[in-house]
N, C-alpha and C positions, 0 to 999 in steps of 0.2 A: 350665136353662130351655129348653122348645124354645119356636121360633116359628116362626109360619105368616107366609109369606113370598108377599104377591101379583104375580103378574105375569102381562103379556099372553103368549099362547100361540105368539108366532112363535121363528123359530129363534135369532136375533138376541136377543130377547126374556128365552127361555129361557135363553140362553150370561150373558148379561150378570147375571140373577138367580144362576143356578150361580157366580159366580165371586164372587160379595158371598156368596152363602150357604159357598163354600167356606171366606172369611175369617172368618166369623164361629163357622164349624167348628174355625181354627184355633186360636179362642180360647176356646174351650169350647160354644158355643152351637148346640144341635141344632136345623134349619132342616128347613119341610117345603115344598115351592112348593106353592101354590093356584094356578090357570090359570084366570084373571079374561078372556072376553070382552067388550069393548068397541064402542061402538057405531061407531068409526073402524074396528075389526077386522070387522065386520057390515056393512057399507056396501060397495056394489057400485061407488059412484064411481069414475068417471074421475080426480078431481084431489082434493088434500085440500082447499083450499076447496069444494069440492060438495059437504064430505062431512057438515058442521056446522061451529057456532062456534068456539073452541081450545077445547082438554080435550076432545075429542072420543075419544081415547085412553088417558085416564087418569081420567075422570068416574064410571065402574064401580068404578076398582080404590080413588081416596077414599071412595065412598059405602061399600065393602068395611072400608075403615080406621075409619071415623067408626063402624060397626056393631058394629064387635070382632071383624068374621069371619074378621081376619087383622089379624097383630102389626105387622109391613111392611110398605112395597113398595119395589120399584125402580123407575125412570123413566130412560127417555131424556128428559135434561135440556130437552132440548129441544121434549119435547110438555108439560112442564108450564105453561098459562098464569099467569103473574105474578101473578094471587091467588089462592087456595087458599085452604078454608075456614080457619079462625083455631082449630079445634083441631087444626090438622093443624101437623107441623114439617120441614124438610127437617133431619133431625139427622147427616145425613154425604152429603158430597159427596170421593168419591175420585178420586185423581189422575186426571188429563184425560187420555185418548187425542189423536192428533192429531185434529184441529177443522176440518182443510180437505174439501173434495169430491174426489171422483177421478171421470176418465172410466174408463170400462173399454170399448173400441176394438176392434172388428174390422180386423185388417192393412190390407186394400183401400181405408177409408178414411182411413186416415193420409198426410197429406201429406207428402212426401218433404222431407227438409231444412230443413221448417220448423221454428222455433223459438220460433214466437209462444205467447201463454197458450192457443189451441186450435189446435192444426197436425192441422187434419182438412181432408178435398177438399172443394171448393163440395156445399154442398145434404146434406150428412149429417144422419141421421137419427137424432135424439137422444130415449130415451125419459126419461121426465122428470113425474112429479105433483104436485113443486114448484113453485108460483108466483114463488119467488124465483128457482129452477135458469132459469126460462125467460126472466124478466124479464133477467139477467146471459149468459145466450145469445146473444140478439136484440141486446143492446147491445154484444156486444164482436164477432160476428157474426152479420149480420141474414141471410146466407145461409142456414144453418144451418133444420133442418126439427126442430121440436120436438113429436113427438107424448107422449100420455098413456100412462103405465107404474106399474102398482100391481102391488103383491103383496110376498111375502117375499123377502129378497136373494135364494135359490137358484133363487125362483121366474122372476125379473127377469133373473139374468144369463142362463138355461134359453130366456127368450122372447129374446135379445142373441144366444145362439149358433143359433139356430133361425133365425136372419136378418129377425125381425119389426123390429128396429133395424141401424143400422150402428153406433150407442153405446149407452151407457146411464150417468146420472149415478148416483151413490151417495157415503154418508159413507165416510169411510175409517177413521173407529175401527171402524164396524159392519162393513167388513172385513177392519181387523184382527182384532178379539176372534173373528169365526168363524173365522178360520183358525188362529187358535191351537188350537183346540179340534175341530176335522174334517177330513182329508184331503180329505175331500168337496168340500170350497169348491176346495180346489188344484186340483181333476181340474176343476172345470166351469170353472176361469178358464182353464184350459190352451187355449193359439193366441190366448186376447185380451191387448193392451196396455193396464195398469194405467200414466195417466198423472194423477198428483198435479195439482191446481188454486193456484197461490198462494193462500193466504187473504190476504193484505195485496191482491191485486187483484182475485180471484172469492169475495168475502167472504163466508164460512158463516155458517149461521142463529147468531141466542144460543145458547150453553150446547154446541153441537155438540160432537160426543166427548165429555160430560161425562153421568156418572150421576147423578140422585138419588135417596138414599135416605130414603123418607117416612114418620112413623109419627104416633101421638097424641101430643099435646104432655103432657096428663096423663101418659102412660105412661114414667116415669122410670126402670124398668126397662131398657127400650125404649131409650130415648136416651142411655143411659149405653153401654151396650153397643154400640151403633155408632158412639160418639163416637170409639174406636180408625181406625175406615175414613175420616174425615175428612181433607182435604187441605186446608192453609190457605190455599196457594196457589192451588188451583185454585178455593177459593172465592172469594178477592179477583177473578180476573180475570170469574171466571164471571157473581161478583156485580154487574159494572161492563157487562158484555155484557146481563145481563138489567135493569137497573135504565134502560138508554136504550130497551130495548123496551118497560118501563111508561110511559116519556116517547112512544113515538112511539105503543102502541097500536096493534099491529097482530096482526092475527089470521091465518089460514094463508094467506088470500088478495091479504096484502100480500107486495110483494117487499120483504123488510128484510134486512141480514145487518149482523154487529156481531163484532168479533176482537180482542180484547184478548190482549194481551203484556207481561211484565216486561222491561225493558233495564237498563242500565247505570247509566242515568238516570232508571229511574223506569218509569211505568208508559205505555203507548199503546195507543190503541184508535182504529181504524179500522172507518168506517159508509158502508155504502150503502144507500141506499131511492131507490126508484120514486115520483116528485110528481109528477101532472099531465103523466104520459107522459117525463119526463126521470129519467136516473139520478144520482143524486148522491151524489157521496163528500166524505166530512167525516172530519177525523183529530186525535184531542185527543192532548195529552204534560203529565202530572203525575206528581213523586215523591210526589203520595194519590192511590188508587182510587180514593179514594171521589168527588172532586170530577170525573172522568173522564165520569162521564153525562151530566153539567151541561154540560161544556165542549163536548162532542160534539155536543149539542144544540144550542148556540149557534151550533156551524159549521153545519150542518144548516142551521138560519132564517138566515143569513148567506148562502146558496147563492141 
């Protein structure tokens, strides 16, 4: 069986569909990409709230799926908004990349010795299209100069070495997966300092480092076949991260982030959101996922 395999045309985009379309290679199934433009890939915006409602990145490549005019897609987990039309399924969700942010740092402005969650000198220049990256900025330092940075990672860190920033924030699955797959990304990171953000304190969006792959719910074909790429695991935590942002409702232009984790004891998820200009962090701890959203929410309206 081949299948036509949609996704957005960036580099990141393209690495992440190659490596599900590789797997699906391994198990007998001939993959072709279709390169689905988007009206978030269209959009000249400064910041992804300016740029439309959620799904603004993945609204082409459904209407694509619900068509026929392709058997798959892939997503970053994290541009999918929390409802999707109801023939659509998420039928494999593969093991999660790390889910934290990294700075990527020019030398000059690293603070010597420090050891805080951002050891950068007063007044650095942070690029940044995230409404959450900048709300989590301002609050942990209000020195800190946060202008607007779009484009694709090679494109972002290219404007970072060029000296238009003295940082620039980014996921770190998204640079892990390119580096696995191009020397290219080594050579332009080369002279900047890749420094990791806790996720337990600079909490990433839902679903971060995690892919989804989507198809017709009818298409049983379809979903049996990528039911092999599913991660149980990363669907419970993922699931418990996205089911507190159907509670909180929020779209690009909220600061939300949400990290769930399995312990020893069970499962935890820790929440920040932006309410009426204060940031607030709330932390739930259950041996069920499932009831993790609920709890969270309660610390939330409790704050």
């Amino acid at each position: 069986m081949k299948l036509k395999l949609g996704t957005r045309g960036s580099d990141l985009a393209r690495t992440q569909s190659t490596m599900i379309a590789e797997s699906l290679g391994a198990a007998g199934f001939e993959t072709e990409l279709m390169t689905i433009r988007t009206a978030g890939d269209r959009s000249a915006a400064t910041s992804f709230g300016s740029i439309g409602p959620q799904g603004v990145f993945v609204r082409e490549i459904e209407d694509a799926l619900l068509a026929g005019d392709v058997d798959l897609a892939v997503h970053s987990f994290k541009d999918l908004p929390t409802r999707s039309p109801v023939e659509l399924v998420i039928a494999a969700i593969p093991a999660r990349r790390d889910p934290a942010d990294v700075l990527l740092v020019r030398q000059p402005a690293l603070a010597a010795g420090s050891d805080a969650l951002l050891p950068l000198v007063e007044g650095t220049r942070i690029g940044t299209a995230s409404a959450r990256r900048r709300v989590w900025l301002k609050h942990f330092r209000a020195d800190l100069e946060t202008r607007p940075l779009r484009g694709n990672v090679p494109t972002r860190i290219k404007r970072l070495q060029d000296g238009h920033y003295d940082a620039i924030l980014l996921a770190a699955a998204g640079i892990e997966r390119l580096r696995e797959r191009t020397e290219v990304l080594d050579a332009a990171l080369d002279g900047l300092v890749v420094l990791r953000l806790d996720p337990e304190r600079f909490v990433p969006a839902p679903a971060q480092g995690a892919l989804a792959v989507q198809c017709r719910r009818d298409r049983a074909d379809v979903v049996a076949a990528l039911e092999a790429l599913d991660d149980a695991a990363t669907r419970t935590t993922v699931g418990a991260e996205r089911e507190l942002l159907a509670r909180v409702e929020g779209g690009c232009e909220m600061a939300f982030g949400a990290h769930c984790t399995r312990g020893s004891r069970g499962f935890k998820l820790v929440a920040m959101l932006e309410r009426e200009g204060r940031v607030l962090t709330a932390r739930a701890e259950s041996e069920d996922a499932r009831t993790l959203a609920a709890a969270a929410w309660r610390a939330i309206e409790a704050v």
